[in-house]
C-alpha positions as CSV (number, residue, x, y, z in Angstrom):
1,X,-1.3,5.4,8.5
2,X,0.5,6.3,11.6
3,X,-0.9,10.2,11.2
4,X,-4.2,8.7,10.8
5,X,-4.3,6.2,13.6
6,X,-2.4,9.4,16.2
7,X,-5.0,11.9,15.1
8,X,-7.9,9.3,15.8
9,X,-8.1,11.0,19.1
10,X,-8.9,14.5,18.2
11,X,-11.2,12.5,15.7
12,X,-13.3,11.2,19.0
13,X,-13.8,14.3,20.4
14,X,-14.9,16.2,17.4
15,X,-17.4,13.2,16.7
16,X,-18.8,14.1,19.9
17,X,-18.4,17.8,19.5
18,X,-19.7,18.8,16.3
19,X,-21.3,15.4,15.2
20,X,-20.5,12.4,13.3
21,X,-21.7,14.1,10.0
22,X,-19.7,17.1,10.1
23,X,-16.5,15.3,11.0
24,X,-16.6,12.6,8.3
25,X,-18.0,14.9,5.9
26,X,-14.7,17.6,6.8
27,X,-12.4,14.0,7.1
28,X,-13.3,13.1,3.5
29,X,-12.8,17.0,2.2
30,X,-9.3,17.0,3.9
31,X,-8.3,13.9,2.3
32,X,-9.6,14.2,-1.1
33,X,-7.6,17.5,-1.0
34,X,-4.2,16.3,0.1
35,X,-4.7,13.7,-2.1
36,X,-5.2,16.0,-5.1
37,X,-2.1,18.4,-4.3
38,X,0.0,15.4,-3.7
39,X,-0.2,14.4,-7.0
40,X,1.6,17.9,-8.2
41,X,4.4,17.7,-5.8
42,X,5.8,13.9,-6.0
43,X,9.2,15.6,-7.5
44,X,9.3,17.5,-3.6
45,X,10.1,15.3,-1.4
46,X,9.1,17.8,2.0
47,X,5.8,18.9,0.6
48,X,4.9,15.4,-0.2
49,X,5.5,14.6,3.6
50,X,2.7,17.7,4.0
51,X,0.2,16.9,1.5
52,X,0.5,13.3,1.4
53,X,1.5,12.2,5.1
54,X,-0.2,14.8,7.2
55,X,-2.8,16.0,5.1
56,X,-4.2,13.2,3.6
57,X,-3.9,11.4,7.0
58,X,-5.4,13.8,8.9
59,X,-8.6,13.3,6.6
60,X,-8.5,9.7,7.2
61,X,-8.7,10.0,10.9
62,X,-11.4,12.3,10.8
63,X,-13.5,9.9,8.9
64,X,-12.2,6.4,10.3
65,X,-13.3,7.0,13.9
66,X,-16.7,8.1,12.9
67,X,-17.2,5.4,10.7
68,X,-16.8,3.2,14.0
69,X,-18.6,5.1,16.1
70,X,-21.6,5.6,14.5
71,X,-21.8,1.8,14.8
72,X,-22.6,1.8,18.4
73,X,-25.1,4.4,18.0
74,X,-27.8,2.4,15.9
75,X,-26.8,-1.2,16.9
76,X,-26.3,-3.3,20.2
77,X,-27.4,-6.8,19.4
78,X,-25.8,-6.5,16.1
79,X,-22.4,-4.8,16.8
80,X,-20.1,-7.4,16.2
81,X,-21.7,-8.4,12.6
82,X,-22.1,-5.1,11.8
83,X,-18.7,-3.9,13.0
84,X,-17.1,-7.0,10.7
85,X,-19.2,-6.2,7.7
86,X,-17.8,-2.3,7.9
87,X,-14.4,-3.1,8.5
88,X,-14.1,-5.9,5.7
89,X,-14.1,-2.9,3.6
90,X,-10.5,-3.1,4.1
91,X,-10.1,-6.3,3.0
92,X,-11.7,-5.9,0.1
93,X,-9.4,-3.1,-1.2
94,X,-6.5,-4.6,0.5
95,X,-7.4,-7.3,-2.4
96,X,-8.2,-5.0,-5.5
97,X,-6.1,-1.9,-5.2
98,X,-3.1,-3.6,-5.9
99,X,-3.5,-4.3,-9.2
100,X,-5.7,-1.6,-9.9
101,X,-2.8,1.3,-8.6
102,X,-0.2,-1.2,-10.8
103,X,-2.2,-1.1,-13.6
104,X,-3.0,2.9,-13.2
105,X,0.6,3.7,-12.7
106,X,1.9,1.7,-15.7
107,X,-0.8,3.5,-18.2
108,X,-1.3,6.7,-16.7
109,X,2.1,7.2,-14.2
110,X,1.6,8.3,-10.6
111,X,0.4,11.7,-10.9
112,X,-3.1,10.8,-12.6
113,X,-3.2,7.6,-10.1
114,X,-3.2,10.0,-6.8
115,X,-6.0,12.1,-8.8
116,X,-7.8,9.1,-9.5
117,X,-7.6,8.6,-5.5
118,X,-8.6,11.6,-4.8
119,X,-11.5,11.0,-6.4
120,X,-12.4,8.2,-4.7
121,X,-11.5,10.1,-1.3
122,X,-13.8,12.4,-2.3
123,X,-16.9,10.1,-2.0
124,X,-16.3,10.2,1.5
125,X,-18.2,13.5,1.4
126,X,-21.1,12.0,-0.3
127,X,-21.3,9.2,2.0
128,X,-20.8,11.8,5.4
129,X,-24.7,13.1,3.9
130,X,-26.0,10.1,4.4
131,X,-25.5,9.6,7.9
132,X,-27.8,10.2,10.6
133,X,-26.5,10.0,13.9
134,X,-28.9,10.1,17.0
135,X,-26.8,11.6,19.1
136,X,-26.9,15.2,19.6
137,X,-23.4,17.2,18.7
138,X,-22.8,19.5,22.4
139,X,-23.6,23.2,21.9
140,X,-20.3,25.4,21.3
141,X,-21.7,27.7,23.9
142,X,-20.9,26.9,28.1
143,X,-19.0,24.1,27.0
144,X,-16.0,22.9,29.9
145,X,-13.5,20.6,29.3
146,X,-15.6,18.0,31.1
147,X,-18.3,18.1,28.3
148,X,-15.5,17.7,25.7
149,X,-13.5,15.1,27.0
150,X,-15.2,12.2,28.7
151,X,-13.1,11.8,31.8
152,X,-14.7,8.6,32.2
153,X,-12.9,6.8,29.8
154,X,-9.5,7.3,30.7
155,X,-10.4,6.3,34.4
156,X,-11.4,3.2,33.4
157,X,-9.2,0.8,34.3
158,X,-10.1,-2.1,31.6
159,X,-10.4,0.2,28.8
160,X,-6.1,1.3,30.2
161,X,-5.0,-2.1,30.2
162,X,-6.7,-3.1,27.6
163,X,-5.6,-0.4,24.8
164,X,-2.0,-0.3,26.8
165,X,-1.9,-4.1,25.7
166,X,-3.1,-3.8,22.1
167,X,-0.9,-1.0,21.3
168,X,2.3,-3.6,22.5
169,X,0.7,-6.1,20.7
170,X,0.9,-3.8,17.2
171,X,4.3,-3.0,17.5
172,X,5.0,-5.5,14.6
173,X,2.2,-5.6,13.3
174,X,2.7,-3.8,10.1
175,X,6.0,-5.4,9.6
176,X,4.7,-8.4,7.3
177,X,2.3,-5.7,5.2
178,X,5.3,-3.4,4.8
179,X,8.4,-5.8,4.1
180,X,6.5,-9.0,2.4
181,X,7.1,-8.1,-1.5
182,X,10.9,-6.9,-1.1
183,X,10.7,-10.6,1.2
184,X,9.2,-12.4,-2.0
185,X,11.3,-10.7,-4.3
186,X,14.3,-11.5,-1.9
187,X,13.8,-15.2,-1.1
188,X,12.0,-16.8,-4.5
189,X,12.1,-17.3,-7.7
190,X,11.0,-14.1,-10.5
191,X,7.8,-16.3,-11.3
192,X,5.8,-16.3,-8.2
193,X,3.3,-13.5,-7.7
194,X,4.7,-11.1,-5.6
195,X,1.2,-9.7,-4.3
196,X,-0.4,-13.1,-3.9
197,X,0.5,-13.4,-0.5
198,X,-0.4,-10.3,0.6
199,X,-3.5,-11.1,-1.1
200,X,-4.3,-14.1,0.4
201,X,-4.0,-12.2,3.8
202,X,-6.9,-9.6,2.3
203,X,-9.3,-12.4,1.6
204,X,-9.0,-14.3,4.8
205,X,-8.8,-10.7,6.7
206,X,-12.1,-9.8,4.9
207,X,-14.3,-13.5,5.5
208,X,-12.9,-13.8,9.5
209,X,-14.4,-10.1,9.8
210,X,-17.8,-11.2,9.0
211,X,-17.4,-15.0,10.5
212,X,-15.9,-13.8,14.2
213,X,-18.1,-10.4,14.1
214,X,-21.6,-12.9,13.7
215,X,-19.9,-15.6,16.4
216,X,-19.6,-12.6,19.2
217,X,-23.3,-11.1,18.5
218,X,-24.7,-15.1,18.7
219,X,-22.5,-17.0,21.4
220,X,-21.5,-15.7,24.9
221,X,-17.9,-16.1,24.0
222,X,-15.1,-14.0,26.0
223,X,-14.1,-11.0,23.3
224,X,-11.3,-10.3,24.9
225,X,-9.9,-14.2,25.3
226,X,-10.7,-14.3,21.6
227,X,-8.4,-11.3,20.7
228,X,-6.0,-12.6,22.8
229,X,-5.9,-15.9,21.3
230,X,-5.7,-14.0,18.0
231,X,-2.9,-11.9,18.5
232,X,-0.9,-15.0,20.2
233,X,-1.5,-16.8,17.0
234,X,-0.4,-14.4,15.0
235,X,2.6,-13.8,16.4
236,X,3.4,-17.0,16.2
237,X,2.5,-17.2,12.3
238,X,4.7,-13.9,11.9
239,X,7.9,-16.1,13.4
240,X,7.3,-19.0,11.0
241,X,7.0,-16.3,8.0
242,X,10.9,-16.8,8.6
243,X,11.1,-20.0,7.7
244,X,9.0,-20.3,4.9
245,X,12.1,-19.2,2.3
246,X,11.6,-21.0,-0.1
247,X,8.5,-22.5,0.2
248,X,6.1,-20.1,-1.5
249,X,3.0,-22.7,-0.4
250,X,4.2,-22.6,2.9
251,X,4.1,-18.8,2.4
252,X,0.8,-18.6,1.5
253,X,-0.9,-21.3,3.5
254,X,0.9,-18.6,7.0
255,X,-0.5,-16.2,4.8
256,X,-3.9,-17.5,5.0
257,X,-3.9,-18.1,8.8
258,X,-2.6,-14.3,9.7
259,X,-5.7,-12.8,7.6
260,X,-7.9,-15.1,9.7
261,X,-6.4,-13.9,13.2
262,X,-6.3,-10.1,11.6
263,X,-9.8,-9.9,11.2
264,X,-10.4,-11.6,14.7
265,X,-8.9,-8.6,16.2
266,X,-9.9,-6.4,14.3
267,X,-13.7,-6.9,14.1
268,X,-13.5,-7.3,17.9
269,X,-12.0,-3.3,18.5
270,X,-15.2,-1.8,17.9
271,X,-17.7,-4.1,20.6
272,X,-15.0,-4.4,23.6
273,X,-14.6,-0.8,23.1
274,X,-18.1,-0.3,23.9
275,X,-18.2,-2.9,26.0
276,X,-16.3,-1.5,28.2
277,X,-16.7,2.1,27.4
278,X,-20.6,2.2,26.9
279,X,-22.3,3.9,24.2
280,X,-21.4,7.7,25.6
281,X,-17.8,6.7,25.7
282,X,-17.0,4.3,22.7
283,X,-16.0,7.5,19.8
284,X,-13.9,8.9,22.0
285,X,-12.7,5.0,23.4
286,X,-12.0,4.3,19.9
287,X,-10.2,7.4,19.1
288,X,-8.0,7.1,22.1
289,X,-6.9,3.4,21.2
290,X,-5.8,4.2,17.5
291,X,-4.1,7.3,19.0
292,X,-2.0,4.9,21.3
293,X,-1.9,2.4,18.1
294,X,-0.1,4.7,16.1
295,X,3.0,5.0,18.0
296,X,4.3,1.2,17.8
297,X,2.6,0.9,14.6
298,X,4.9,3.6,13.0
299,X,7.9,2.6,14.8
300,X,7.9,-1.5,14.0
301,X,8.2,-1.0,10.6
302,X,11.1,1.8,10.9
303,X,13.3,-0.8,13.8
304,X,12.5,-3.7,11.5
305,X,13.9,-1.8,8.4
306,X,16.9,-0.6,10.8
307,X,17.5,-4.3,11.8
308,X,17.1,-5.6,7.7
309,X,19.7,-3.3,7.0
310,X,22.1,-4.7,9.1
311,X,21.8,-8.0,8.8
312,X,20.5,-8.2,5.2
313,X,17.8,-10.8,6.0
314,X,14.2,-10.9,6.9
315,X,14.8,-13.4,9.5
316,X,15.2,-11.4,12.5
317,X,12.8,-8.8,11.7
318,X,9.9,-11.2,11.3
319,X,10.8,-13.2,14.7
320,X,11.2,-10.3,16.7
321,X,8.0,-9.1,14.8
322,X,6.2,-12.3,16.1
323,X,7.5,-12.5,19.1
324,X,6.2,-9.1,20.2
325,X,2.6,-9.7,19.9
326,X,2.6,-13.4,21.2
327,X,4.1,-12.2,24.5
328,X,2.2,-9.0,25.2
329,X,-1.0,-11.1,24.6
330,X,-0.6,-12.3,27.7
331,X,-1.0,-8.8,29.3
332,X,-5.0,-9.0,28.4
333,X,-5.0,-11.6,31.6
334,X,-4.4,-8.8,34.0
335,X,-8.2,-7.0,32.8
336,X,-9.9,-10.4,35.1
337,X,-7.9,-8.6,38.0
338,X,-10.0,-5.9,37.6
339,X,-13.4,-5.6,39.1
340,X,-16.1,-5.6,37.4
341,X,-18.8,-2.6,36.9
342,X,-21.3,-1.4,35.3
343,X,-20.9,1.1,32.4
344,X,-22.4,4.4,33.3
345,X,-24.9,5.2,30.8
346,X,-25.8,9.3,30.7
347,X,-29.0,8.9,29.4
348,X,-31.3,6.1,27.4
349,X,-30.0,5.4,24.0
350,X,-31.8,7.8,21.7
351,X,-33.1,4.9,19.9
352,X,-34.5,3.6,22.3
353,X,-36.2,6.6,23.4
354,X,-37.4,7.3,19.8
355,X,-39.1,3.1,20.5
356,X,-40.5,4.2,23.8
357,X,-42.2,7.5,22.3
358,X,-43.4,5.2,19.4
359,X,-45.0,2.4,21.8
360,X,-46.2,5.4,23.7
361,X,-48.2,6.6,20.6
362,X,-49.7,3.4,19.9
363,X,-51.1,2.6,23.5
């Protein structure tokens, strides 16, 4: 994940470079392949690392950040909706594959399971086809960096302190997802589902996706008060995860609430992005912010392992995890200190120009 999230960058500017077909469609060949050749080396630890870390998440970035992107191209009324309905694809595997990898390993052992992944990788490709971006890729000839990088973006003063924020915010964020079975398995009895909780997180993640994505399209609500309210809360459900040994309901019912404020924040990345980016600017937005992401994302589970070790308990891991988030919510304040303008658009949407030309031929 953290290769995939610290390539997303590269990921932006190829989407804007060669197209959002191209990259998705090379994302899901990269991926499917890693996949595959992973499943020959799990005895090698190092080539592993290659195939499986690096490889395989060098083929998710190139197809996540398109994914996104491609969003902003076709809808603007509809973004948030749209954007939850996408990314409660998550949720929904976050729910199945589980059981379905358990169940695959037991009967089949883990080489034919990262086969059977790679073949599921592999419909990325298929799915690449299908899109049909309205944008134009830029020609490879009399290209400057200018053209490639859009300059405008990382002059933008909300869009800095805005994905400076978030990425604080995510330091712990994977903390819960990474540590909650060996927390089960640590703290309750040999009965209790072990991957309920983290269930219960999927579901919740996957319904508030859909639910906050249709609230920002139909109210005028603040998008970036909501995802700060979100990540305040769920730092403060990450503390109490410490105290629920135990008290598996307890467990569950936190569980429950941290999938609701996940899929706040999550279905609001794509619409404050463009936002405050605009339609030119919201691949490359995007690709910048899960670049940034990547760092505390890979280093909050590593620290919280480092500080299990010594103490032998979740406890402080899962405060210090909470605590994180709640406090650098408050940084998303300092974005009101900033004036306010207007997003430079280039050029009128190519929708919208396609509309114009079809009124035109009407009249």
């Amino acid at each position: 994940m953290g290769m995939t999230f610290f390539i997303s960058p590269v990921s932006g500017v190829l989407t804007d470079f060669i197209g959002i077909r191209k990259t998705t469609f090379f994302g899901g060949l990269i991926a499917s392949c890693g996949m595959m050749l992973s499943s020959f080396c799990i005895h090698n630890v190092a080539l592993f690392c290659i195939t499986f870390g690096i490889m395989y998440g060098l083929g998710g970035a190139l197809a996540y950040t398109p994914s996104l992107a491609v969003l902003g191209h076709y809808f603007e009324k509809k973004l948030g909706l749209v954007n939850g309905i996408v990314t409660s694809g998550s949720s929904v595997f976050t729910i199945i594959m589980p059981y379905i990898m358990d169940a695959l390993i037991k009967n089949y052992g883990l080489e034919w399971t990262l086969r059977s992944l790679a073949l599921i990788a592999s419909l990325i490709m298929a799915v690449a086809i299908l899109f049909r971006p309205v944008k134009k890729s830029m020609s490879i000839q009399k290209v400057s960096v200018k053209d490639v990088f859009n300059l405008s973006v990382i002059k933008n003063l909300k869009y800095i302190i805005w994905t400076s924020v978030i990425g604080l915010c995510l330091f712990g964020y994977f903390v819960p997802y990474v540590y909650m079975i060996n927390f089960v398995e640590k703290n309750f009895s040999k009965q209790v589902d072990k991957k309920l909780p983290v269930l219960c997180i999927g579901v919740t993640s996957g319904v508030s996706r859909l639910a906050f994505g249709f609230l920002v399209d139909h109210t005028r609500v603040n998008k970036i008060l909501l995802q700060q309210l979100a990540f305040l809360t769920l730092g403060v459900l990450t503390i109490l995860l410490a105290f629920s040994v135990n008290a598996f309901s307890l467990l569950l019912f936190i569980c429950l609430g941290m999938g609701v404020t996940d899929g706040c924040f999550i279905s609001l990345l794509g619409p404050i992005a463009f936002e405050l980016c605009g339609r030119d600017g919201g691949a490359q937005a995007i690709g910048f912010l899960l670049g940034i992401c990547s760092i505390p994302l890979t280093l909050g589970p590593y620290v919280a392992g480092l500080i299990y070790d010594s103490q032998n308990s979740y406890f402080l891991p899962f405060v210090l995890a909470g605590i994180n988030p709640a406090l650098a919510s408050f940084g998303l304040m300092a974005i009101k200190c900033v004036k306010t303008r207007e997003v430079r658009q280039t050029e009128l949407h190519p929708v919208e120009q396609q509309r114009s030309l079809n009124k035109e031929a009407e009249n």
